[in-house]
C-alpha atoms as one frame of an Amber mdcrd trajectory, in Angstrom:
protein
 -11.626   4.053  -1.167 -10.621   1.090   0.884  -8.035  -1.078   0.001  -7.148
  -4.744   1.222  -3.363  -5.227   0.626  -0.696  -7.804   0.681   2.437  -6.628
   1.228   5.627  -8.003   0.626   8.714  -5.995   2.162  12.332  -5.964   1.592
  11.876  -6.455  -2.469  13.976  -4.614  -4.950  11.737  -1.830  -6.325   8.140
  -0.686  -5.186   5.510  -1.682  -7.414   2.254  -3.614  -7.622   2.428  -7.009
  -8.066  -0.568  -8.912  -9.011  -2.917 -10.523  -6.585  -2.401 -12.729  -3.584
  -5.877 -14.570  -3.162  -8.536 -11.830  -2.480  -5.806  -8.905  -2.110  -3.514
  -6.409  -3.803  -0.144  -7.638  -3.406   2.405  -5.160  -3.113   5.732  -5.054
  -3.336   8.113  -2.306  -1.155  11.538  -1.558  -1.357  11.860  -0.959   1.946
  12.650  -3.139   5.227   9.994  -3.866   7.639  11.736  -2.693  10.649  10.984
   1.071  12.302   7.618   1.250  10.701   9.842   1.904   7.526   7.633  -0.733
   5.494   4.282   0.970   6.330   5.343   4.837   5.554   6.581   3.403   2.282
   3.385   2.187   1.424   1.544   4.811   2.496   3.931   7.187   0.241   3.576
   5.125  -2.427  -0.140   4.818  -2.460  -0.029   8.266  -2.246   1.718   8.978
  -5.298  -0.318   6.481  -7.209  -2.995   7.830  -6.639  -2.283  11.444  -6.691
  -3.164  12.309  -2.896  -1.418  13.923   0.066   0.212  11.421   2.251  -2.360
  13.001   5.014  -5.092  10.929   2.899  -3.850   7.650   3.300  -3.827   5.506
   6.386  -2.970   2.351   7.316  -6.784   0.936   9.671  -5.959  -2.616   9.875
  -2.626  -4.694   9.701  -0.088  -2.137  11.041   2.121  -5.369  12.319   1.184
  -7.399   9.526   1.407  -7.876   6.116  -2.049  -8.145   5.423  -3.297  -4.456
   5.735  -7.010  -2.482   4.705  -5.906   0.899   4.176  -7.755   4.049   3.418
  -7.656   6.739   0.791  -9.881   9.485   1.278  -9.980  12.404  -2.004 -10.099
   9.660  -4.400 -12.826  10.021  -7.174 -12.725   6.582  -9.180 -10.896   3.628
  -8.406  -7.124   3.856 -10.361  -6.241   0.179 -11.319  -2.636  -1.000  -9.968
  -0.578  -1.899 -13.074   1.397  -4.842 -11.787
């Protein structure tokens, strides 16, 4: 499944958040210094969708907030719930 995110760091809880134009806009707790921004989302992907960390990854964006990511093991699409 590929995934084209908008990603808003620094907020107060993790969560999905609607849309922002064509994208998923997600909200992440953490900071976006250290990579700390994108290994929260990947966790929390991860545990949305009930996969191994290993099986999601970041392809596009990695400085940005605009990011396609990629979850491999997933068998139908799991809606956010903003």
């Amino acid at each position: 499944m590929i995934l084209q995110l908008h990603v808003h760091p620094g907020a107060r809880v993790s969560e999905f958040a609607g849309r922002h134009g064509e994208r998923i806009k997600v909200r992440l707790a953490a900071r976006a210094v250290d990579r700390k921004a994108n290994e929260a989302l990947i966790e929390f992907l991860a545990a949305h969708y009930g996969v191994a960390k290993r099986d999601v990854r970041i392809v596009a964006g990695l400085k940005s907030r605009r990011k396609r990511v990629v979850i491999e093991g997933v068998s139908e699409r799991k809606p956010p719930t903003p």
